[in-house]
ZAMILO-702076 format. One record per residue: residue number from 1; residue in one letter; y negated, z negated, x negated of N, C-alpha, C, O in turn. Coordinates in Angstrom, 1 decimal. Layout:
NUM|a|Y|Z|X|Y|Z|X|Y|Z|X|Y|Z|X
...
***
This chain:
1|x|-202.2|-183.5|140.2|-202.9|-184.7|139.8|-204.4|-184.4|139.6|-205.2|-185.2|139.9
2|x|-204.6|-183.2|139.1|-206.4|-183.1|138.5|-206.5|-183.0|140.1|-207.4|-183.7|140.7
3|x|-205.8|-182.1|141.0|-206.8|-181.7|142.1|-207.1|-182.9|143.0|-208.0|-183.0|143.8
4|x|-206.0|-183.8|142.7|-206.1|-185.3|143.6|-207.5|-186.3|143.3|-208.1|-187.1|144.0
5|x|-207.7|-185.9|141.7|-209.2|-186.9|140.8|-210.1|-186.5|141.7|-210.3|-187.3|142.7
6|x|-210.6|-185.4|141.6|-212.2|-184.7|142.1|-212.2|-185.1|143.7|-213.3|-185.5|143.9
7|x|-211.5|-185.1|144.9|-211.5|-185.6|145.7|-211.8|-187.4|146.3|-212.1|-187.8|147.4
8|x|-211.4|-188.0|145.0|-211.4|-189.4|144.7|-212.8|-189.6|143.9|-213.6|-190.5|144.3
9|x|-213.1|-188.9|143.0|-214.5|-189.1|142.7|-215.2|-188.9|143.3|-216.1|-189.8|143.2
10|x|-215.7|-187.8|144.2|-216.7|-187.7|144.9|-216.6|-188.5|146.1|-217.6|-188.7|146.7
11|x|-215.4|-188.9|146.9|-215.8|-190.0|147.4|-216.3|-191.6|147.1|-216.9|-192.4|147.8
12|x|-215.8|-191.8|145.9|-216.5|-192.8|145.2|-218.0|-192.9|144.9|-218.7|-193.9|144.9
13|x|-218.1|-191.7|144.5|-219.8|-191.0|144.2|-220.3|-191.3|146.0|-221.5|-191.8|146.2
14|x|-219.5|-191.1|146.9|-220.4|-190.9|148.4|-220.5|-192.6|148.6|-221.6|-193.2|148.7
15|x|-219.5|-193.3|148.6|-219.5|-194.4|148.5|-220.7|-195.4|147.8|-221.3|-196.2|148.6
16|x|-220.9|-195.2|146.8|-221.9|-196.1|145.7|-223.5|-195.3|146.3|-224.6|-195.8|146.3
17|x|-223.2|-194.2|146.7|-224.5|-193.8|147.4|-224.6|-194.8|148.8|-225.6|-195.4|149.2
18|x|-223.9|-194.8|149.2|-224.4|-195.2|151.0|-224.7|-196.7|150.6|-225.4|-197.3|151.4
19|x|-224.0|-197.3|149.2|-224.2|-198.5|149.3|-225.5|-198.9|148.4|-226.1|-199.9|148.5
20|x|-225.6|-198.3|147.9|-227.4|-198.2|147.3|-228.2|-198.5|148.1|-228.9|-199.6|148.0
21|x|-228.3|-197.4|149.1|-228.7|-197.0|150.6|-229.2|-198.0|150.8|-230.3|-198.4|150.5
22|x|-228.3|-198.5|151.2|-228.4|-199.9|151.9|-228.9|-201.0|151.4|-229.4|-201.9|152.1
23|x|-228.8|-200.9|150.1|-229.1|-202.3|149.4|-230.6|-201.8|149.2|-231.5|-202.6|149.1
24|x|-230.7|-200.3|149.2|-232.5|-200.1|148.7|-233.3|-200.2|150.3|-234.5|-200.3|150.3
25|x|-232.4|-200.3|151.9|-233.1|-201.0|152.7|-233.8|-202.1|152.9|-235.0|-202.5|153.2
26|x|-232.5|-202.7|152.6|-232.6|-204.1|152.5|-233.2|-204.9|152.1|-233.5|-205.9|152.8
27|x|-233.7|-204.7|150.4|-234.3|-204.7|149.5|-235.9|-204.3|149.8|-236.7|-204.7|149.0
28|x|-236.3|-203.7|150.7|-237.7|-203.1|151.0|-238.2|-203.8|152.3|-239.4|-203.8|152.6
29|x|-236.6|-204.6|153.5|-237.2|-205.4|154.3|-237.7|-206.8|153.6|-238.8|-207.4|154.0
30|x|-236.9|-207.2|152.8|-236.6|-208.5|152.5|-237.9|-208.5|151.6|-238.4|-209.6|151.6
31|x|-238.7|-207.4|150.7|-239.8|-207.1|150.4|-241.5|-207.3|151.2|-242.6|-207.7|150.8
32|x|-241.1|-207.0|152.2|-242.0|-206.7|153.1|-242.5|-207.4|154.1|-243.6|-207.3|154.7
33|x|-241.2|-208.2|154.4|-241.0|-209.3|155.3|-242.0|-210.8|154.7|-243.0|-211.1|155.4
34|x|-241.7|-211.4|153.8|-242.5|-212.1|153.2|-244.5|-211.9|153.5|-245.3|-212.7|154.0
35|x|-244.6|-210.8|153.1|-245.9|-210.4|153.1|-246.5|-210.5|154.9|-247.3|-211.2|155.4
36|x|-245.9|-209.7|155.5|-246.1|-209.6|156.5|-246.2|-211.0|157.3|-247.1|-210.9|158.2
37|x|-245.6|-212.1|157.2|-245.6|-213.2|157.5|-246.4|-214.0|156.8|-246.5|-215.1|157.3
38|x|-247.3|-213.9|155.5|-247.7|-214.7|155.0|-249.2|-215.2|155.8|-249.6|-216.4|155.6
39|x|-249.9|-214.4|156.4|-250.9|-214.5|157.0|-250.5|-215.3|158.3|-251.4|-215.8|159.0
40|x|-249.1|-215.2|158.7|-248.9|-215.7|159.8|-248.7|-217.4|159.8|-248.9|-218.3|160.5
41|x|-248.2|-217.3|158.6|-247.5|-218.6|158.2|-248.9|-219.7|157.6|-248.7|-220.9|157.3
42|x|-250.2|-219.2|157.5|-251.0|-219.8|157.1|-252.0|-219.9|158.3|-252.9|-220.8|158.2
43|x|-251.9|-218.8|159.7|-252.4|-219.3|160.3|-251.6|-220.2|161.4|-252.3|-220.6|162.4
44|x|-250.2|-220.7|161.5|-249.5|-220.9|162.2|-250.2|-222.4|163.1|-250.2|-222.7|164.3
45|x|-250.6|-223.1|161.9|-251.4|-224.6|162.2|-252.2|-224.9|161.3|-251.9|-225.3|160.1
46|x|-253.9|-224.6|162.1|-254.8|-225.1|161.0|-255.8|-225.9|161.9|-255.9|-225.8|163.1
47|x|-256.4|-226.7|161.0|-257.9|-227.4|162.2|-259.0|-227.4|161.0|-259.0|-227.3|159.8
48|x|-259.7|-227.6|161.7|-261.5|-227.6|161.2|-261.6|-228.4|160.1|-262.7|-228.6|159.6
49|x|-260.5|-229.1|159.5|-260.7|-229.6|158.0|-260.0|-229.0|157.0|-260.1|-229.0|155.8
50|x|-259.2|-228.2|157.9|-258.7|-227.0|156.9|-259.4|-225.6|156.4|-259.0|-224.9|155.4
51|x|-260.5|-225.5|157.2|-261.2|-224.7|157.2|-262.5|-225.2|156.4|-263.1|-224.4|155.7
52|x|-262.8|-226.2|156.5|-264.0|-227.3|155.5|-263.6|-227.4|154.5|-264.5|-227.6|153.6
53|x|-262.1|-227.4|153.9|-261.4|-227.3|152.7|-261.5|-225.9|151.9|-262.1|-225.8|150.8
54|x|-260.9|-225.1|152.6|-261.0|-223.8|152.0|-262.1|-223.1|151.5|-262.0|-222.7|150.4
55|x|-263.6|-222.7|152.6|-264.4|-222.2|152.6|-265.2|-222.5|151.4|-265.6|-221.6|150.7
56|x|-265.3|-223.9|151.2|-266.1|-224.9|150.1|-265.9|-224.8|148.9|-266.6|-224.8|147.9
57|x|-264.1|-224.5|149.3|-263.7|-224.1|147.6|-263.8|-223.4|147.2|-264.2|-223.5|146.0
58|x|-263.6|-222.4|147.8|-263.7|-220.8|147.8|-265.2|-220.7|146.6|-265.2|-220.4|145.4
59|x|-266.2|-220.9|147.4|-267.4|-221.2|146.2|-267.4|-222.0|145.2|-268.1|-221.8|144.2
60|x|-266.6|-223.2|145.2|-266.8|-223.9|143.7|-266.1|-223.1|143.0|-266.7|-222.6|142.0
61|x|-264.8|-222.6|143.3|-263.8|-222.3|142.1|-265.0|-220.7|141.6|-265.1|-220.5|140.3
62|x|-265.7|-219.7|142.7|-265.9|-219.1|142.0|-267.2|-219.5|141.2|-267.5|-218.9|140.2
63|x|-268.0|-220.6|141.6|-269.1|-220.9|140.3|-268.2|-222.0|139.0|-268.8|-222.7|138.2
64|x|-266.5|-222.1|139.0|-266.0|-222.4|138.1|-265.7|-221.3|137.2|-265.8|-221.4|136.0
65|x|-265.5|-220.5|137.8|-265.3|-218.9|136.9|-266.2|-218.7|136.1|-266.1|-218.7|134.9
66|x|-267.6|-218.5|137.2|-268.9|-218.2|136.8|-269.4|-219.0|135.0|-270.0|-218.5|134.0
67|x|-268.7|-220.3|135.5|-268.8|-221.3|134.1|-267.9|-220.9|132.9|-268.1|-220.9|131.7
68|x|-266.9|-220.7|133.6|-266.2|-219.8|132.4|-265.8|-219.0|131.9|-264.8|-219.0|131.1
69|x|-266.6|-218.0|132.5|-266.7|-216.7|131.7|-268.2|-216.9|130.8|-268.3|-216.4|129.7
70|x|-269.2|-217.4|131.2|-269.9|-218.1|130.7|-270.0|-218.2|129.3|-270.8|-217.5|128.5
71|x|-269.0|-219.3|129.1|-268.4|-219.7|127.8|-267.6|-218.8|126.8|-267.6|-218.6|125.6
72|x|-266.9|-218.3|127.7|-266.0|-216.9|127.3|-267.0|-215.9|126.8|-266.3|-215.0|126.3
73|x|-267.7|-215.7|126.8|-269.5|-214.6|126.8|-269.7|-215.2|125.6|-270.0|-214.2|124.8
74|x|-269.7|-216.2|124.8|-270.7|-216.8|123.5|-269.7|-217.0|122.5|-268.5|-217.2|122.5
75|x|-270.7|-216.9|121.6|-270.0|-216.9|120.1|-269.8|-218.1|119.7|-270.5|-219.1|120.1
76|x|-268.7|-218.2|118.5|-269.1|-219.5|118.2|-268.8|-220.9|119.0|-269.3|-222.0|118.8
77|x|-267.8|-220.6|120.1|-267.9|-221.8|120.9|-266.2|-222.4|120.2|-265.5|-221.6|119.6
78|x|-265.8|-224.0|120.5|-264.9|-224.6|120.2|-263.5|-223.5|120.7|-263.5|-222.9|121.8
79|x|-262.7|-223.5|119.9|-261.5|-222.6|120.7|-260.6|-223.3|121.2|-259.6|-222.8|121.6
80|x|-261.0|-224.6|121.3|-259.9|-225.6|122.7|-260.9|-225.6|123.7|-260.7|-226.5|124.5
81|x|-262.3|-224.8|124.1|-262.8|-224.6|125.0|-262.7|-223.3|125.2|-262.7|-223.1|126.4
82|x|-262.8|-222.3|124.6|-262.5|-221.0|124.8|-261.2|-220.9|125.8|-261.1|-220.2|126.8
83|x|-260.1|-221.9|125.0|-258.7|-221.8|126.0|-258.5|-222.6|127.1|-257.4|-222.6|127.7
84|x|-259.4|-223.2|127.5|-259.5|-224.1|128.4|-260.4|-223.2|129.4|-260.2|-223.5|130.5
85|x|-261.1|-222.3|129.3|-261.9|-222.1|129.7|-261.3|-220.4|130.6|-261.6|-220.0|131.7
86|x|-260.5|-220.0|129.5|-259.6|-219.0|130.6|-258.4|-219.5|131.0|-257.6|-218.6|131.4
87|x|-258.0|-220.6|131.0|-257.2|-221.3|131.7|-257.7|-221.4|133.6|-257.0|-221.2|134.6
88|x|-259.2|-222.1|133.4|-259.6|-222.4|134.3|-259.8|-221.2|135.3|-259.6|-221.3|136.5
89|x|-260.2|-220.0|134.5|-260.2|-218.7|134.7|-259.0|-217.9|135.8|-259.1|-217.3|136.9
90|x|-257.7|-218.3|134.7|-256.6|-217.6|135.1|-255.9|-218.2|136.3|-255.4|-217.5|137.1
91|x|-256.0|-219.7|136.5|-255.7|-220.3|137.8|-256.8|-220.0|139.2|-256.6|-219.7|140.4
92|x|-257.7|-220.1|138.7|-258.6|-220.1|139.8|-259.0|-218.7|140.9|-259.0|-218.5|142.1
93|x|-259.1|-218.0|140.0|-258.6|-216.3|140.9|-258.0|-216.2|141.8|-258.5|-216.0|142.9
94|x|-256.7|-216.5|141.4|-255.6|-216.4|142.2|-255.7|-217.1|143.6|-255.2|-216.7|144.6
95|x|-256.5|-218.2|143.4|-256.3|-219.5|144.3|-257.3|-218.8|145.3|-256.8|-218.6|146.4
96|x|-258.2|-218.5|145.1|-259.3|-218.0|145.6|-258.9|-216.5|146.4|-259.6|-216.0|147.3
97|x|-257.7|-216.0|145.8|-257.7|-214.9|146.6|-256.4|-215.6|147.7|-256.0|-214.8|148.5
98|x|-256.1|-216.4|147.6|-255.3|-217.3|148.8|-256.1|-217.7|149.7|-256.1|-217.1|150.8
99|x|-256.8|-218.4|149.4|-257.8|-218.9|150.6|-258.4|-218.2|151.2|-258.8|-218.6|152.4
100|x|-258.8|-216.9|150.5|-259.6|-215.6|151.4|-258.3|-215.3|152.5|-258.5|-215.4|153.7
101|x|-257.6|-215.1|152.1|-256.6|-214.6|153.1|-256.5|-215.3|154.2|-256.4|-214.9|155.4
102|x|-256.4|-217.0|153.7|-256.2|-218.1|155.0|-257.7|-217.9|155.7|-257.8|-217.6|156.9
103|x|-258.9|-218.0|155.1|-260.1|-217.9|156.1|-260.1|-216.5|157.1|-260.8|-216.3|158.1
104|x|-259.2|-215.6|156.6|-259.4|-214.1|157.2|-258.5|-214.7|158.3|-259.0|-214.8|159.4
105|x|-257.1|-215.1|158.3|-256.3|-215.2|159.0|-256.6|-216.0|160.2|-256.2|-215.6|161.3
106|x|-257.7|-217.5|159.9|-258.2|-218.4|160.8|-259.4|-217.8|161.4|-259.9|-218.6|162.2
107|x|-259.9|-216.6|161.2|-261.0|-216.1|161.8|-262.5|-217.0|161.6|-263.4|-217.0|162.4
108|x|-262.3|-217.7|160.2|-263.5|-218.7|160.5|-264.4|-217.9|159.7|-263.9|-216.9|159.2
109|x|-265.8|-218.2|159.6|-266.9|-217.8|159.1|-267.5|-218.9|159.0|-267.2|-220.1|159.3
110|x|-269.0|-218.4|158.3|-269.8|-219.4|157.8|-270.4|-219.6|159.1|-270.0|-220.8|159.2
111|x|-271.1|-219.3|160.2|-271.1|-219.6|161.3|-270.5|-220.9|162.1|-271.0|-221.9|162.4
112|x|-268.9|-220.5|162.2|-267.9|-221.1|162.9|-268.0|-223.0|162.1|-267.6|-224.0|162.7
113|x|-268.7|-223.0|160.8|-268.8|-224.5|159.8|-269.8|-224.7|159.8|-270.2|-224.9|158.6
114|x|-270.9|-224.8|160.8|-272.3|-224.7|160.2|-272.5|-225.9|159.5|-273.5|-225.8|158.7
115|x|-271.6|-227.7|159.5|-271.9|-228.4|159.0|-271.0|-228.7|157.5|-271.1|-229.8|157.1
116|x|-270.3|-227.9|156.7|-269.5|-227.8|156.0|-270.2|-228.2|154.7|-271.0|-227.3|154.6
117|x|-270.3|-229.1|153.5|-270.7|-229.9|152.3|-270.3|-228.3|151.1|-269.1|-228.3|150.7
118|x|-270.9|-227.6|150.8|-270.6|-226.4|149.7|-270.7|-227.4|148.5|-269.8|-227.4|147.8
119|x|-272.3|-228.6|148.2|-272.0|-228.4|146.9|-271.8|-229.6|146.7|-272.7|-230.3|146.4
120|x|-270.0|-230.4|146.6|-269.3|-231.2|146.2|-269.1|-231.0|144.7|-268.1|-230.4|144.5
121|x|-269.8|-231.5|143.5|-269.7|-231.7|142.1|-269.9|-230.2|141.6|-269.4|-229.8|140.6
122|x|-270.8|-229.3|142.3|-271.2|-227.8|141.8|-272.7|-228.3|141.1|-273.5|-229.3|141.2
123|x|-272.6|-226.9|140.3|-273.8|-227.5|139.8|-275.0|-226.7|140.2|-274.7|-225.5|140.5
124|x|-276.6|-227.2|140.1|-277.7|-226.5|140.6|-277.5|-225.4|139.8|-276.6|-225.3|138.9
125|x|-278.6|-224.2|140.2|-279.2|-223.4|139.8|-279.8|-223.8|138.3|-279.5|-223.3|137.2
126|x|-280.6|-225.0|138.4|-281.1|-224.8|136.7|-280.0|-225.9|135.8|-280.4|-226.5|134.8
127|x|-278.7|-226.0|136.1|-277.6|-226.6|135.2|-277.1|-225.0|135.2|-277.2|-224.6|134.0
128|x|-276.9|-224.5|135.7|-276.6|-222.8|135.6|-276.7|-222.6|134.2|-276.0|-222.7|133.3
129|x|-278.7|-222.1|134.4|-279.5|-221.8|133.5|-279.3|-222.6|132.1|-279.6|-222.1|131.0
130|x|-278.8|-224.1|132.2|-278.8|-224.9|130.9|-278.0|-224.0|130.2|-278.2|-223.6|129.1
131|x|-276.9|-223.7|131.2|-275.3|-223.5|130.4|-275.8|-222.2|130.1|-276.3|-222.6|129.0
132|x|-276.1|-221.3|130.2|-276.5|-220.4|130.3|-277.3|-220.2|128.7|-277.3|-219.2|127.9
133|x|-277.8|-221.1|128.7|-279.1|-220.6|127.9|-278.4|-221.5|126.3|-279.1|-221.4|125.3
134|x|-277.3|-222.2|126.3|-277.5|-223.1|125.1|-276.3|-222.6|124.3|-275.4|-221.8|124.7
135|x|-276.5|-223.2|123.0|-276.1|-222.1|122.2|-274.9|-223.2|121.3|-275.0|-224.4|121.4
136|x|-274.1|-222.8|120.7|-273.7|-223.7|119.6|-272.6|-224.8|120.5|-272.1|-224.8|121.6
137|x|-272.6|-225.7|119.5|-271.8|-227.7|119.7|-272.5|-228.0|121.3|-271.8|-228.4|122.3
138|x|-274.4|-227.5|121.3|-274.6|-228.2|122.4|-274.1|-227.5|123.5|-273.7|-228.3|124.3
139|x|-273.7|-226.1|124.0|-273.2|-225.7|124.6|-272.0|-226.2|124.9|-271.7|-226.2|126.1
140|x|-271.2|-226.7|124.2|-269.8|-226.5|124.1|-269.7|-228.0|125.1|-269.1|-228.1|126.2
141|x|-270.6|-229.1|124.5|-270.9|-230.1|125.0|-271.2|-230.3|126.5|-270.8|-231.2|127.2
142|x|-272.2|-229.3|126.9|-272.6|-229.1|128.2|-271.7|-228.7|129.5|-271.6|-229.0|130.7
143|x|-271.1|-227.9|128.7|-269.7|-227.5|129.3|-268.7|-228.1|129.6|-267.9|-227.6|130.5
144|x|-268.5|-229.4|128.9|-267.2|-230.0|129.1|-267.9|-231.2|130.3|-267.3|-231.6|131.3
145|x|-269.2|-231.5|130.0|-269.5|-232.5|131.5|-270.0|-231.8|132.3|-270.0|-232.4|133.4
146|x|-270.6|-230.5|132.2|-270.7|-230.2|133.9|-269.4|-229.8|134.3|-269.1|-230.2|135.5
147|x|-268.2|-228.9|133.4|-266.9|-229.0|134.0|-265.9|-230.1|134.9|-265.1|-230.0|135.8
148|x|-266.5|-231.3|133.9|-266.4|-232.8|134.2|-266.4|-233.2|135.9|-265.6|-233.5|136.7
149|x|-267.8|-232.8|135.7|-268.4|-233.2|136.9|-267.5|-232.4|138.3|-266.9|-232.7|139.4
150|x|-267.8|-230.9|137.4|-267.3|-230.1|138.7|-266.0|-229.6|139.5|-266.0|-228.8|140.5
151|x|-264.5|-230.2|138.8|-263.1|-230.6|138.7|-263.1|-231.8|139.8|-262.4|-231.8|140.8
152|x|-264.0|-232.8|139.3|-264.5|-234.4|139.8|-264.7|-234.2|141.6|-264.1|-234.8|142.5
153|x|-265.7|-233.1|141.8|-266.2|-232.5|142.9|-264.2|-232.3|143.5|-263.4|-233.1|144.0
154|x|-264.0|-230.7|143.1|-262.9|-230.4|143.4|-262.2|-231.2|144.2|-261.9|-231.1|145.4
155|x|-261.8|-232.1|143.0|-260.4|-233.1|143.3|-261.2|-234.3|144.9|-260.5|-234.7|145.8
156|x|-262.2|-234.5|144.7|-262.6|-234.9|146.1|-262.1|-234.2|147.2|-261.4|-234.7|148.1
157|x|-262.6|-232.9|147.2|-262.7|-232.1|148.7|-261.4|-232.1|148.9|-260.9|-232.0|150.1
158|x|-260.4|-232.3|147.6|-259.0|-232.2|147.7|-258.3|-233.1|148.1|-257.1|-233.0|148.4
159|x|-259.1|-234.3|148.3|-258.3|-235.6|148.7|-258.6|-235.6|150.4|-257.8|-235.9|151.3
160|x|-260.1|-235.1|150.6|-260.5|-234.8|151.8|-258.8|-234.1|152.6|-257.9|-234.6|153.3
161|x|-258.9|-233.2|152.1|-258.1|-232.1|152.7|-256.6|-233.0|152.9|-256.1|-233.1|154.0
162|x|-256.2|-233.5|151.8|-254.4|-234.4|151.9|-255.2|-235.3|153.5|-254.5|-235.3|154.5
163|x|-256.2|-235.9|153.4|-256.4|-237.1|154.3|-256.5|-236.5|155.9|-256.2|-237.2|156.9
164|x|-257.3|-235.0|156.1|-257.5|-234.7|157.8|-257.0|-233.2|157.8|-257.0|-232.8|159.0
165|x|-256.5|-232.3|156.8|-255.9|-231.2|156.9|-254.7|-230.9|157.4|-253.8|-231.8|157.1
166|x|-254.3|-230.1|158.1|-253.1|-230.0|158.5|-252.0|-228.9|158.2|-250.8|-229.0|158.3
167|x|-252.8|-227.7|157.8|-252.3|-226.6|157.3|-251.7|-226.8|156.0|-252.3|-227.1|155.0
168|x|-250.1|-226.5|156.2|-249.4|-227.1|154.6|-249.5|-226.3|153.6|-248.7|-226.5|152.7
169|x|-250.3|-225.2|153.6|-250.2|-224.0|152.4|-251.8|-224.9|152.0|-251.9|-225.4|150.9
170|x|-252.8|-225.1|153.0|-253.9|-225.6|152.6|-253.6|-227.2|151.5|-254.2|-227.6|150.5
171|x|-252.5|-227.8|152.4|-252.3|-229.2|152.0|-251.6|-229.3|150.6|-251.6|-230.2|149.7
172|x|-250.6|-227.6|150.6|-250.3|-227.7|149.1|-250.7|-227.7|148.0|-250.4|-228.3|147.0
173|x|-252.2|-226.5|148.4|-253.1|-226.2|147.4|-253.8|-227.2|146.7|-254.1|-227.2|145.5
174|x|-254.4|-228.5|147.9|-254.9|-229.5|147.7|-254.0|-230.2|146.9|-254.4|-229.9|145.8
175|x|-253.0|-230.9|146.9|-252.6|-231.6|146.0|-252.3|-230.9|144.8|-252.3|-231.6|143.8
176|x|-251.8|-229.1|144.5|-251.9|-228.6|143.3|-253.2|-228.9|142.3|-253.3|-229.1|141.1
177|x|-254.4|-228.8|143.4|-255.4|-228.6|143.0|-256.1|-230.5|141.8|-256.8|-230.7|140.8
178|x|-255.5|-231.2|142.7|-255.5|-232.7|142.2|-254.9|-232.9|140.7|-255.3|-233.5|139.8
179|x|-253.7|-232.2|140.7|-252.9|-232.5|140.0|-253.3|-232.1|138.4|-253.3|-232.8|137.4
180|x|-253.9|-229.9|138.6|-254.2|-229.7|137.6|-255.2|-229.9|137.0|-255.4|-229.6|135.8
181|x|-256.4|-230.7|138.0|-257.4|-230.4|137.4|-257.6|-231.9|137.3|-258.7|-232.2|136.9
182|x|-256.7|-233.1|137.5|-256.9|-234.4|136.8|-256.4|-234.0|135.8|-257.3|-234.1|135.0
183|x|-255.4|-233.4|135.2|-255.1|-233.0|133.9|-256.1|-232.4|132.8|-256.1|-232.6|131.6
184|x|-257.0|-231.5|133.8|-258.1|-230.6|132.6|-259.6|-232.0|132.9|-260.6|-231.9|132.2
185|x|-259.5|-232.5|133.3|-260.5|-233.6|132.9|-260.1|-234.3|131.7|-260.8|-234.3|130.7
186|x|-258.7|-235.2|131.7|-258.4|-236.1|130.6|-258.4|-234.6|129.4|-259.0|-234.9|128.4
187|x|-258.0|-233.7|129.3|-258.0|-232.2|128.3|-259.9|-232.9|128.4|-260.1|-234.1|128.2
188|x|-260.6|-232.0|128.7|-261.8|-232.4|128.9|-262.5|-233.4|128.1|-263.0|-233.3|126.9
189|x|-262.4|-234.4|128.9|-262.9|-235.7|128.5|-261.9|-236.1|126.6|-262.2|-237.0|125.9
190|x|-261.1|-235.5|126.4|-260.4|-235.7|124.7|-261.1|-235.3|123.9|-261.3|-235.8|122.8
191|x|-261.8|-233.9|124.3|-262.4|-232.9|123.1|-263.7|-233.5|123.4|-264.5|-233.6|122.5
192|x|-264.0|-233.9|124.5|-265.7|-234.3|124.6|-265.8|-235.8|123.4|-266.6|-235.9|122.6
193|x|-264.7|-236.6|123.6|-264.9|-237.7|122.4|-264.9|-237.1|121.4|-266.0|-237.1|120.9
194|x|-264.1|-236.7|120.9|-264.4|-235.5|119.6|-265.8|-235.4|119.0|-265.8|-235.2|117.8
195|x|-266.6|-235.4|119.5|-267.5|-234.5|119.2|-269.1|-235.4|119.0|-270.2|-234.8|118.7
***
């Protein structure tokens, strides 16, 4: 009997290995496979309003960052804009490293758009400098309407994109992009009555 176990165990031991094996294959295609396709799958169908979409945003979202790190930088500021403010932070990154990937994939450049609208609800250089420079309530205040404004922007280029885009990773983003950031306006526009 003992000499019959050890023969049965270590085939059970060879067994649970080969099927590991396999599952840690499998597991590393089914890994890999995704990624590998995701560039493919964004360039599969795109046109020149998808590319007018992307590029554009690409810059607001990061002079949205710019705005709220900004805010994130000063003391003293309201802490339902502090949280709003890496909110805008924590979504926008991400989005932004999506769209890099689709303009890499589409081969477009700034060249390839020479007629493409960058500053849809962005703000100048000396609204920069306001935000920049103001301290206190009035900061906090400044912040919530140029944010106002520059969501406002956003959700435009984003209606653009639902109405002549055709790429559906681009077309998704556009309606995500509608969705959350009509949300962080009425957020927005609550604390701005407040005050």
């Amino acid at each position: 009997m003992t000499s019959l176990r050890f023969p049965l165990a270590a085939a059970g031991v060879l067994a649970a290995a080969l099927v590991l094996s396999a599952c840690s294959t499998g597991s590393t295609d089914s890994a890999t496979a995704p990624t590998a396709s995701a560039p493919a799958a964004s360039s599969a169908s795109f046109n020149d309003a998808d590319v007018s979409f992307a590029m554009p945003m690409i810059e607001h979202h990061n002079q949205a960052i710019t705005m709220a790190e900004t805010m994130l930088a000063k003391t003293g500021v309201d802490p339902r804009i502090t949280s709003l403010a890496q909110q805008i932070k924590d979504a926008q990154g991400p989005e932004i490293t999506m769209m890099d990937s689709w303009v890499t994939a589409w081969g477009a450049t700034d060249d390839s758009m020479p007629g493409m609208d960058m500053s849809t609800g962005s703000m100048s250089d000396a609204d920069m400098s306001a935000l920049d420079s103001a301290t206190g309530p009035a900061a906090d205040k400044l912040f919530l309407q140029q944010m106002i404004q520059h969501h406002q922007g956003a959700i435009d280029m984003a209606t653009v994109e639902l109405k002549s885009g055709e790429n559906p990773d681009a077309r998704d983003l556009a309606t995500k992009i509608i969705a959350d950031q009509t949300a962080e306006i009425a957020k927005m526009q609550a604390i701005l009555d407040t005050m």
